[in-house]
N, C-alpha and C positions, 0 to 999 in steps of 0.2 A: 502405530497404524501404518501400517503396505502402503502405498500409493504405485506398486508396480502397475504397469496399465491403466496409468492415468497422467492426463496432462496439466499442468500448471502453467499460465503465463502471467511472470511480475514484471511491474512496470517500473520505472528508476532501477533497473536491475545492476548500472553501473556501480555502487559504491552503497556504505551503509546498510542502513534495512531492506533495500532492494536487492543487496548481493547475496546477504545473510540467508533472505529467505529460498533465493534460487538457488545456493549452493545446501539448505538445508531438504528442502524436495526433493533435490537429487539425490541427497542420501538417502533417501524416504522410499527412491524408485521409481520418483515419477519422472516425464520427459517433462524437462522444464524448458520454457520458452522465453530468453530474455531479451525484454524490449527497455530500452531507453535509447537517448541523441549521441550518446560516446562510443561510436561503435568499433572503435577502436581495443575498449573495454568492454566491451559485453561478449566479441567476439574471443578476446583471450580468456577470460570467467571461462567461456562456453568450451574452448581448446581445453582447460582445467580438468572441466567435470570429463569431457569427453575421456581427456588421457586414464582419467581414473576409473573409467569402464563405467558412470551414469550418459543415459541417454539427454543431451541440453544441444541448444541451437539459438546463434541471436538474430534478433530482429530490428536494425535499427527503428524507432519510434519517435517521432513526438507528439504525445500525447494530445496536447491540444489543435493537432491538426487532426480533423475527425477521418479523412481520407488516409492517414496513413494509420492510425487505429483498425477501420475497416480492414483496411490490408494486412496489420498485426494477422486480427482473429483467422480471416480467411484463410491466411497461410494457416493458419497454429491447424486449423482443420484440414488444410486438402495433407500437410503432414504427417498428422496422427489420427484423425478422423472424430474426435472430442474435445471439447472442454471441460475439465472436472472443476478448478478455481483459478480465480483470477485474484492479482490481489494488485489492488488499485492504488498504487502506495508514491508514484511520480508526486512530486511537489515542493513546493520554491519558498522560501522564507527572504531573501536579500530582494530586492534592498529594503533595511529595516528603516521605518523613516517617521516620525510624527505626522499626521495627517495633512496639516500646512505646509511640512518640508514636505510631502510624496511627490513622485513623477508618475502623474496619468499614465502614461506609456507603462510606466516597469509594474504599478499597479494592477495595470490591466492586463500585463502578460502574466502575473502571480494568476488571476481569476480563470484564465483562458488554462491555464495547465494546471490547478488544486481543483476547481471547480468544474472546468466544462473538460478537464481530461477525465476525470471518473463518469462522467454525463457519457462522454465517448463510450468508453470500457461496457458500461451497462448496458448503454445502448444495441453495441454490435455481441456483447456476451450473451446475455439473457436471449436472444432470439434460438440462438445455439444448446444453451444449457435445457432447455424448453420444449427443444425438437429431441435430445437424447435421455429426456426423462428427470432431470436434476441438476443441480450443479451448485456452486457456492462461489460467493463475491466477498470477499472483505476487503473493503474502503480503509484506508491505514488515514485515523480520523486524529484529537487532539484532545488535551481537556483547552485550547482555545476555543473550540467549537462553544463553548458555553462560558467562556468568562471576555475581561474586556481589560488586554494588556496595552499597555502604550508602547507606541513602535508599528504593532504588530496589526493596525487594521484590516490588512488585507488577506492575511493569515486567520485572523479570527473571521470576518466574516466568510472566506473561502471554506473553513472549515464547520461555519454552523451549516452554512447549506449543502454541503456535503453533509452531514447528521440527516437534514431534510430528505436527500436523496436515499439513504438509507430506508427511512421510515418510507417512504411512499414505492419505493422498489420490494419494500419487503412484503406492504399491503397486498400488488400488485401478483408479485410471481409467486408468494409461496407454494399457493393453492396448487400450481405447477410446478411443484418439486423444487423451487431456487431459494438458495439461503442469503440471507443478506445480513451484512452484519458488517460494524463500524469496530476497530482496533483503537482505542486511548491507550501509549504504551507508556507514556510522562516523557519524559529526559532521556534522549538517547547518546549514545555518546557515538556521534558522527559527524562527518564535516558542518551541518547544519548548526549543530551545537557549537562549531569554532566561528561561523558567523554570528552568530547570538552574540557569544563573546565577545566578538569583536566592537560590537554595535553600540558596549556600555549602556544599552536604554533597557530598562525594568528589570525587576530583583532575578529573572532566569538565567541575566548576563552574571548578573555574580556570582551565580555556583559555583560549587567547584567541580572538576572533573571526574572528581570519584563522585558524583552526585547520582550521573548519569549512568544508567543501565547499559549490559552488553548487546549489541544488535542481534544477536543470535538468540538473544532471551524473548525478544517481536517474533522471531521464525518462528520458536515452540510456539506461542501465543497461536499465530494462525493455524498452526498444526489444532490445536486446540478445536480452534472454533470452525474446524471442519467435521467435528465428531457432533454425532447426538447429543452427548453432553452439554453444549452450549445451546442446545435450541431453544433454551428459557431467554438466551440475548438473542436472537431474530430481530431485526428491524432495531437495534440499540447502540451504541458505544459501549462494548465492552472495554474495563481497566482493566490492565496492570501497574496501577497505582498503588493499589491495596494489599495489604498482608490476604486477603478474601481470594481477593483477582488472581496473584499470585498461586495461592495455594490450589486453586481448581486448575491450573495452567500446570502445577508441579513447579514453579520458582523458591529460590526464597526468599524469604520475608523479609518485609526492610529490618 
């Protein structure tokens, strides 16, 4: 699928899934837009795609400041005049902690950027997406979002109400043209994954490294679920857990 003429901005666009996807839209065509807090990295990614003749530009972000969200979107439009998707994928897993051992504070900075950064994204996207006819959101969601790991309280409940957010955005705009849709990718193999590790707490820390899929394998994924195709997942967490999920995305099978 072309994405010449269209704009994409990811969010965590520094490293991992968020780099993955901005450097795979560029080759797609589109002018990609990358926001995260290292803007030291986002700006070189964006020098990258540039040197290699894609249109990319960063935007330092962080997400859970709703004001500098706002200023993402605005830019992404007085630059290129649209937004075609956004893929809401910023998000924090450290510090992994049992519930008794958590710090308020670090808990609450997890909820303020899983939780109320995608809240952001939607927020200022969808007005956009709504005035040019369409558009598409994928929330980069978890199979936490629906199970109950030890460690990881803040992560699983950031991640069901994110699911929540899904369904009730999807309610909401489809009828206006916007897609919404949740990405479960399982095991990624990215720095997230070497904190996990580190943390020793529930059986995800003991993987092993080949366990974990290539981040480039999440880009195809939203490539995916930007076509027709996936419009039976609207308002869901779509997997690529499953030999199913997989195959409709073109991966392969475990």
């Amino acid at each position: 699928m072309s994405f010449k003429g269209k704009t994409v901005i990811v969010t965590g666009a520094s490293r991992g899934i968020g780099e993955a996807t901005a450097r795979h839209f560029a080759a797609l065509g589109a002018h990609v837009v990358l926001a995260a807090r290292d803007e030291a990295r986002i700006r070189a990614i964006a020098a990258e795609l540039e040197a290699e003749g894609h249109a990319a530009c960063a935007w330092p972000t962080d997400v859970a400041d709703e004001a500098q969200v706002a200023a993402l979107v605005a830019a992404t439009l007085e630059e290129t005049g649209r937004l075609d998707l956004l893929v809401n994928n910023a998000g924090l897993i450290d510090p992994i902690a049992r519930l008794g051992e958590s710090t308020p504070e670090a808990w609450g900075r997890v909820v303020d950027v899983n939780l109320k950064g995608v809240y952001h994204g939607l927020r200022h996207a969808i007005p956009a997406m709504v005035a040019q006819g369409g558009g598409t959101v994928v929330n980069i969601s978890s199979g936490a979002a629906t199970s109950a790991l030890e460690g990881w309280s803040h992560y699983c409940a950031t991640k069901a109400a994110v699911l929540s957010l899904t369904r009730v955005a999807d309610k909401e705009y489809r009828s206006q043209g916007v897609r919404v849709l949740g990405l479960s990718p399982g095991t990624v193999a990215t720095a997230m994954q070497a904190q996990i590790r580190a943390s020793g707490i529930n059986p995800v820390s003991q993987l092993d490294w080949s366990a974990h899929i290539p981040p480039e394998w999440v880009a195809r994924a939203i490539e995916w679920l930007t076509t027709e195709s996936a419009n039976a997942h609207l308002g869901t967490d779509f997997s690529i857990k499953t030999d199913e999920g997989r195959r409709l995305v073109g991966l392969a099978a475990t």
